[in-house]
C-alpha positions in Angstrom: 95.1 50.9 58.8 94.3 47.4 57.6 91.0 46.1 58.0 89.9 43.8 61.3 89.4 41.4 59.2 89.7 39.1 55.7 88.0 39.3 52.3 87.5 35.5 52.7 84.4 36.0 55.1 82.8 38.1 57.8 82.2 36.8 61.4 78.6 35.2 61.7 76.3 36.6 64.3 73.2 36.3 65.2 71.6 40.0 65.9 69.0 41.0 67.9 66.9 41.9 64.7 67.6 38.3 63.2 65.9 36.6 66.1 62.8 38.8 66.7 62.5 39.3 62.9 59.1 37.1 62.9 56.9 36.1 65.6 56.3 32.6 64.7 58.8 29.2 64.5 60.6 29.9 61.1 62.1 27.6 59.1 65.1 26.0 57.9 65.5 27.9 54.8 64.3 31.5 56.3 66.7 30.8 59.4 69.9 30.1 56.4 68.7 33.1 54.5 68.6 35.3 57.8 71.8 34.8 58.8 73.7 35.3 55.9 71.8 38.5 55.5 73.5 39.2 59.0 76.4 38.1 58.3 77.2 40.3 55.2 75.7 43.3 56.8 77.8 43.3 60.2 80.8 42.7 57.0 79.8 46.0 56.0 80.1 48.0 58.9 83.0 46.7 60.3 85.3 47.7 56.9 87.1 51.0 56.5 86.5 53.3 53.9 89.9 52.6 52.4 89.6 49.2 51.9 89.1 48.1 48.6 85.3 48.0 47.5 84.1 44.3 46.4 83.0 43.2 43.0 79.0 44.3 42.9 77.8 41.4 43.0 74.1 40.5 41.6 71.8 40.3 44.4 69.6 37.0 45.1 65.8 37.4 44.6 63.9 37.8 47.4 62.2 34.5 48.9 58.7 34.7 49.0 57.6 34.8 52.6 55.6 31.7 53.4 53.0 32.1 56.1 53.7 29.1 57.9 56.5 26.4 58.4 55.5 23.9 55.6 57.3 21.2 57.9 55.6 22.2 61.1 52.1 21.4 62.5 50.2 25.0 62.9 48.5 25.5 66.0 48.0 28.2 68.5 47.2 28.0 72.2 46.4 30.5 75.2 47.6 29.2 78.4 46.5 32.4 80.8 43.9 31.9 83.5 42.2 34.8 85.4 43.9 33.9 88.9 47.2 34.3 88.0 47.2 38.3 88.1 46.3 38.0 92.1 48.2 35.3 92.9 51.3 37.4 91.7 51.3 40.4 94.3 50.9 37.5 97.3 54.5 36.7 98.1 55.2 40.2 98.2 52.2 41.1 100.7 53.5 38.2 103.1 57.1 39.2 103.3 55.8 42.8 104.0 54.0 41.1 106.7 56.8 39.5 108.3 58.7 42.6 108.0 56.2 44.6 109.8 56.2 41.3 112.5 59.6 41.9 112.9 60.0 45.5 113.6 57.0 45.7 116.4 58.3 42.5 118.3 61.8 40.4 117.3 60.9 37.8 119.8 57.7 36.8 117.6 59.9 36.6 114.4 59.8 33.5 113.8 56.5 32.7 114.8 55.3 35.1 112.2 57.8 33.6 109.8 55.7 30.3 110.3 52.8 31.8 110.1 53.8 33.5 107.0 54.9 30.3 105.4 51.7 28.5 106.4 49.2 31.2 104.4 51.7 31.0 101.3 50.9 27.4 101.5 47.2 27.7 102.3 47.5 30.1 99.2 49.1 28.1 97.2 46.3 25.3 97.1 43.5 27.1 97.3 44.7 29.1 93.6 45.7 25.3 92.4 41.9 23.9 93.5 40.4 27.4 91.9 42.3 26.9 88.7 41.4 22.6 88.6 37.7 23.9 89.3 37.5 26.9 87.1 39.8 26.0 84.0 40.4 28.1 81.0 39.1 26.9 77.7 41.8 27.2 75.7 42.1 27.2 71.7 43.5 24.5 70.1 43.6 24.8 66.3 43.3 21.5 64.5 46.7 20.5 63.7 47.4 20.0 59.9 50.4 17.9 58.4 51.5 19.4 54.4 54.2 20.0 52.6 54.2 22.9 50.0 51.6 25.3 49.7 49.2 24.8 52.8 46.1 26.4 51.1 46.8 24.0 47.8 47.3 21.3 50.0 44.4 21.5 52.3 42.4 22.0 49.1 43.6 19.0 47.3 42.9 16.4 50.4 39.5 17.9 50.9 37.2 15.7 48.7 35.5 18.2 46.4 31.7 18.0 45.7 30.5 18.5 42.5 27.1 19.8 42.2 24.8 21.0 39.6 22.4 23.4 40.0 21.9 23.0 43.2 22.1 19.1 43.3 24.7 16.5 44.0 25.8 15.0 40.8 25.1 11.2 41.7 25.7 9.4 38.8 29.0 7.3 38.6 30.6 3.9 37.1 32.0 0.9 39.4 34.0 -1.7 37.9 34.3 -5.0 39.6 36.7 -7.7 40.2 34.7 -10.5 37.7 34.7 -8.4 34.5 31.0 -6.6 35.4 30.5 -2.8 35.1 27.8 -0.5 36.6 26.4 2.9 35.2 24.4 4.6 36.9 23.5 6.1 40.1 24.7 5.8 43.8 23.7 6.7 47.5 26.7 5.2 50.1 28.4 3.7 47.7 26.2 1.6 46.7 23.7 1.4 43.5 20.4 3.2 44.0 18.2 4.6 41.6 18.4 4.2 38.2 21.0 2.6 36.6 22.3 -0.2 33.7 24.6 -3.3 34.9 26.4 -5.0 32.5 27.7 -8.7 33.4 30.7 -9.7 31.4 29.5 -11.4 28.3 26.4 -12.5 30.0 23.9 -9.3 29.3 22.9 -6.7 30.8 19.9 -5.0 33.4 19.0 -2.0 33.0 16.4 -0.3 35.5 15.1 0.3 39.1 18.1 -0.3 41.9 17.9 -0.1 45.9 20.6 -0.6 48.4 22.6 -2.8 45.4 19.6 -4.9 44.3 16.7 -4.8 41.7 14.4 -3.2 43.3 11.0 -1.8 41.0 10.7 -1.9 37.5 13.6 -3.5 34.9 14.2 -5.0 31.9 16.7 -8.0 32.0 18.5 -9.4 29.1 21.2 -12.5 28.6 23.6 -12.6 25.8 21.8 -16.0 24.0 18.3 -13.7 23.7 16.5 -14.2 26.7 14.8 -11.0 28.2 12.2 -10.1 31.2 10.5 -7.3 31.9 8.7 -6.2 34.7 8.9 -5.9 38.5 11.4 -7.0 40.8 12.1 -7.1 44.3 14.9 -7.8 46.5 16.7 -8.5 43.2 14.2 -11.4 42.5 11.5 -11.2 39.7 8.2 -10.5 41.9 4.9 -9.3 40.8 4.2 -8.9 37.2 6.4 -9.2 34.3 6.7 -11.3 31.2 9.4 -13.4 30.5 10.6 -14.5 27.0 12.9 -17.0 26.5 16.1 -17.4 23.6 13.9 -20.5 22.5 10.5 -18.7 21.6 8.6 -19.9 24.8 6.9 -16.9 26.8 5.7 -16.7 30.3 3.4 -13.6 31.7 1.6 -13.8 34.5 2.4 -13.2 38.7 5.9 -14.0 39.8 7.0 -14.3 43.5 10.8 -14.7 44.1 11.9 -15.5 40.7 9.5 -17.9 39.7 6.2 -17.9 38.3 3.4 -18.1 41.2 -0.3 -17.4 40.4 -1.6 -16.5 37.3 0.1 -16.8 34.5 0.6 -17.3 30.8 3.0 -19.7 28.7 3.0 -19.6 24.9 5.7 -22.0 23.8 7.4 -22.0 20.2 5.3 -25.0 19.2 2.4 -23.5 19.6 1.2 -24.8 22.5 0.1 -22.8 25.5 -1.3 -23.0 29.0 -3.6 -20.2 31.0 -4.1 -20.5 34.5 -2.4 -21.0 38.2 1.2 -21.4 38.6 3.0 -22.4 41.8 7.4 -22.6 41.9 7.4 -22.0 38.6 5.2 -25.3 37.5 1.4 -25.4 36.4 -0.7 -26.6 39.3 -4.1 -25.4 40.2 -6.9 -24.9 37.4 -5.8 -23.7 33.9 -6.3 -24.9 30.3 -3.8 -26.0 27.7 -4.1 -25.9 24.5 -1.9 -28.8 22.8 0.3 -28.0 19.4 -1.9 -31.0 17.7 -5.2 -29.4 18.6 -5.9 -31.5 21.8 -7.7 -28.9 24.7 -7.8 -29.8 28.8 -9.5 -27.9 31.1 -8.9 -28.7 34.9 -6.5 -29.3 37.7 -2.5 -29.3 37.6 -0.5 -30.8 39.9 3.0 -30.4 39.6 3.2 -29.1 36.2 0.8 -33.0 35.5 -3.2 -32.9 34.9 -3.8 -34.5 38.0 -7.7 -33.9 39.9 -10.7 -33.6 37.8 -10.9 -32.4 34.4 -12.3 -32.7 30.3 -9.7 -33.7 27.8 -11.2 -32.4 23.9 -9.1 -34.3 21.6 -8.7 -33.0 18.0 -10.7 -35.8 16.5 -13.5 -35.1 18.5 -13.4 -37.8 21.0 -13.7 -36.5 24.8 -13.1 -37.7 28.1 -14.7 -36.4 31.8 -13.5 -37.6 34.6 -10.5 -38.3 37.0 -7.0 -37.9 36.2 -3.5 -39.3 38.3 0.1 -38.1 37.0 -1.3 -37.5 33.0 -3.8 -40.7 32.9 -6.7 -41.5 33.3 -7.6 -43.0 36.8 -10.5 -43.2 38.8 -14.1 -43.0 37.6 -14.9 -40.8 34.1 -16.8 -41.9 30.6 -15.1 -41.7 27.4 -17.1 -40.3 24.4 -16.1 -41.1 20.8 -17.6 -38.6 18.1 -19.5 -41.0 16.8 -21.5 -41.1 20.5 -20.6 -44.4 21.3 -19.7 -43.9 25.4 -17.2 -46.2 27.4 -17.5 -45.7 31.5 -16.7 -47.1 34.3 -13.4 -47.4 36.4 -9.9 -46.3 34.6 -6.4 -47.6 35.4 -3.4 -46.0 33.9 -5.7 -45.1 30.9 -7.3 -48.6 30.5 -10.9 -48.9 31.3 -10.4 -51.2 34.4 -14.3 -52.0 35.6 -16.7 -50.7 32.6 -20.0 -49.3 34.0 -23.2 -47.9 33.3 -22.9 -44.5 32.2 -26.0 -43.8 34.5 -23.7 -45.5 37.6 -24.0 -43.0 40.4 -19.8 -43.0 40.7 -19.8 -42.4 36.9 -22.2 -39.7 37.5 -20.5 -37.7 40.5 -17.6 -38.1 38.7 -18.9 -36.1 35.3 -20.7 -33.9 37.8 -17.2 -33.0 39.4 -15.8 -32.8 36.1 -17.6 -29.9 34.9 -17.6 -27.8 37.4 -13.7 -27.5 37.9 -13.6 -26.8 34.2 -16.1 -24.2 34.5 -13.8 -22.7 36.9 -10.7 -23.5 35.3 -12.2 -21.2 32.0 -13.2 -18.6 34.2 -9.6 -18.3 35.7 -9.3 -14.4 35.9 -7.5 -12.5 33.7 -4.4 -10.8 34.5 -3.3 -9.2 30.7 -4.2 -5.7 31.9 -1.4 -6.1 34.7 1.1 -7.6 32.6 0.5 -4.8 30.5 1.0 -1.9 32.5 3.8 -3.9 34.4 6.1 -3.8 30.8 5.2 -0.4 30.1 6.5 0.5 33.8 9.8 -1.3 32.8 10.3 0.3 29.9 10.0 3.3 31.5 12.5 2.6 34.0 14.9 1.1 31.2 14.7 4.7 29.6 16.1 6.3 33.0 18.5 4.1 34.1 20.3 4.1 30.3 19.7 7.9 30.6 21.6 7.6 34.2 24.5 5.6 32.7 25.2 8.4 30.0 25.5 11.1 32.8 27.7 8.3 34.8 30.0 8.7 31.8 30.2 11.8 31.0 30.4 12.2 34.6 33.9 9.9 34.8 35.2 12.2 31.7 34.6 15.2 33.4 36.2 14.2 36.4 32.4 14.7 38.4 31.0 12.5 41.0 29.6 12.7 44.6 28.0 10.0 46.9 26.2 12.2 49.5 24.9 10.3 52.8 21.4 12.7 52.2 
């Protein structure tokens, strides 16, 4: 009896097993595998016992079983509501009841049929209104798009936090568009704490940051030599700090956004130097300067000029008291040469204009005045101690923040870095 049919290739079928093998939408590649499976095995049964038996042939490996459809969003959802068991026996309860209608009295058949029909309706909206007021929550998983391995998958697009010991590794490097690097530490993506920026082939600062600015206590240095230390705020030099510039000059003192304001020092290369009040980054107020050729003021400033009342001590002993304009001598003051000899009166542009008695009463209100400012002008307080602690505090924070840029690179090597919003 020859067999129903060729060696060529069995019929394909799908089999009852084959489509309720797995509960869930399968794939491409299971659905392929499946029905060969069937395929060969319905081969099987259908060939006689004297047909000739095939070639073994090595059998495939079995695919791992994937849990889900990598293709294929994963979700699950419950659509049952608590109604819809009673609503289910109703139709059967109201033809009953038009049966029953029917055998006690045919000539009321119909209007029971109606009747019938109108609670089926009345039914009908009062389970729809029941089921808008009352709905069932129902459980929507989040629906996740990979391909591959889902647990790999989720794992890799999940940003991973790196802590240590408890804490959020914060320290991390940011390169900008303009050559500049930072090193150091972050909070939203943005420089906080300590850390060291270097501009590109400018210098560098290294010390306080908040919200992307200097903020506290830094040291700042340029490529030519120039270097402050101190505070800052707002990324501006304010409060106290010293400042030394690539030339040799030095300023110490207040400073107020950027620039020197108050009290101050400045030392210059030459040797000159100047103690006293400072305003925009100029000498005005009361302070005393010390020239390189030995030549002493003591008075007022006025936009970075002796300007106001004050005593000029030249190095060959000669002195002048009295009133200044724009670096000269104007107004009423008395000239003394070391030898005693006095000139007074009325000075124009540093010419004695109207020569007077040195007892004249404007000559004398004049001296009077005089004095006192540079009285006050010696007894300008003292701010070293400030200045002092203010450096200290910046070196300090120069330590950290070069500290914070070494764990920002080991941190890059290591592949570890985490910006929490904490």
């Amino acid at each position: 009896m020859e067999p129903q049919h060729s060696h060529g290739g069995g019929k394909l079928t799908r089999t009852p097993s084959s489509l309720l093998r797995s509960p869930t939408v399968r794939s491409s590649f299971q659905a392929l595998s499946s029905v060969d499976e069937d395929a060969s095995h319905h081969h099987h049964h259908q060939t006689t016992p004297s047909s000739p038996k095939p070639k073994p042939k090595p059998k495939p490996k079995p695919r791992p079983k994937s849990k889900s459809n990598p293709l294929l969003p994963i979700y699950r959802t419950t659509t049952s509501h608590p109604l819809f068991p009673l609503l289910l026996p109703l139709p059967f309860l109201l033809l009953l009841f038009v049966f029953i209608s029917y055998l006690r009295d045919d000539s009321y058949f119909f209007t029971n049929l109606l009747l019938a029909c109108f609670f089926m309706l009345l039914a009908s909206i009062i389970a729809r209104k029941s089921i808008s007021l009352f709905p069932r929550r129902r459980h929507v998983s989040s629906v996740q798009w990979f391909i591959g391995d889902s647990d790999t998958t989720a794992a890799a697009s999940t940003p991973k936090k790196d802590k240590t010991n408890g804490k959020c590794v914060r320290e991390g490097i940011e390169f900008y568009s303009n050559g500049d690097c930072y090193e150091g530490e972050f909070h939203r993506g943005r420089c906080n704490g300590s850390g060291v920026y270097n501009f590109f082939g400018k210098g560098k600062y290294e010390g306080d940051w908040v919200d992307g600015k200097y903020d506290g206590y830094g040291i700042e240095s340029w490529a030519r030599g120039s270097r402050y230390r101190g505070q800052y705020r707002q990324g501006l030099r304010h409060g106290f700090g010293v400042y030394k510039f690539y030339s040799g000059d030095c300023c110490a003192g207040e400073w107020v956004n950027g620039q020197s304001h108050g009290i101050g020092v400045q030392s210059c290369s030459d040797g000159s130097s100047y103690y006293g009040e400072f305003k925009c980054g100029v000498k005005h107020g009361l302070g005393c300067y010390h020239f390189r050729n030995g030549d002493r003021y003591c008075g007022e400033y006025f936009g970075d000029k002796i300007h106001g009342f004050g005593i000029y001590n030249f190095a060959n002993g000669h002195r002048y008291e009295g009133s200044w304009h724009e670096g000269k001598k104007q107004g009423f003051g008395m000239y003394t040469f070391r030898n005693g000899d006095v000139r007074s009166g009325e000075w124009d542009s540093n010419s004695l204009k109207n020569p007077l008695s040195p007892n004249d009463p404007s000559v004398q209100r004049a001296v009077l005045a005089t004095k006192k400012v540079a009285e006050n002008a010696v007894r300008v307080q003292r701010v070293d101690e400030h200045v002092n602690k203010a450096v200290n505090a910046a070196n300090r924070a120069a330590t950290a923040a070069r500290v914070a840029a070494i764990k920002a690179v080991q941190n890059r090597i290591d592949g570890k870095f985490c910006d929490t919003d904490d």
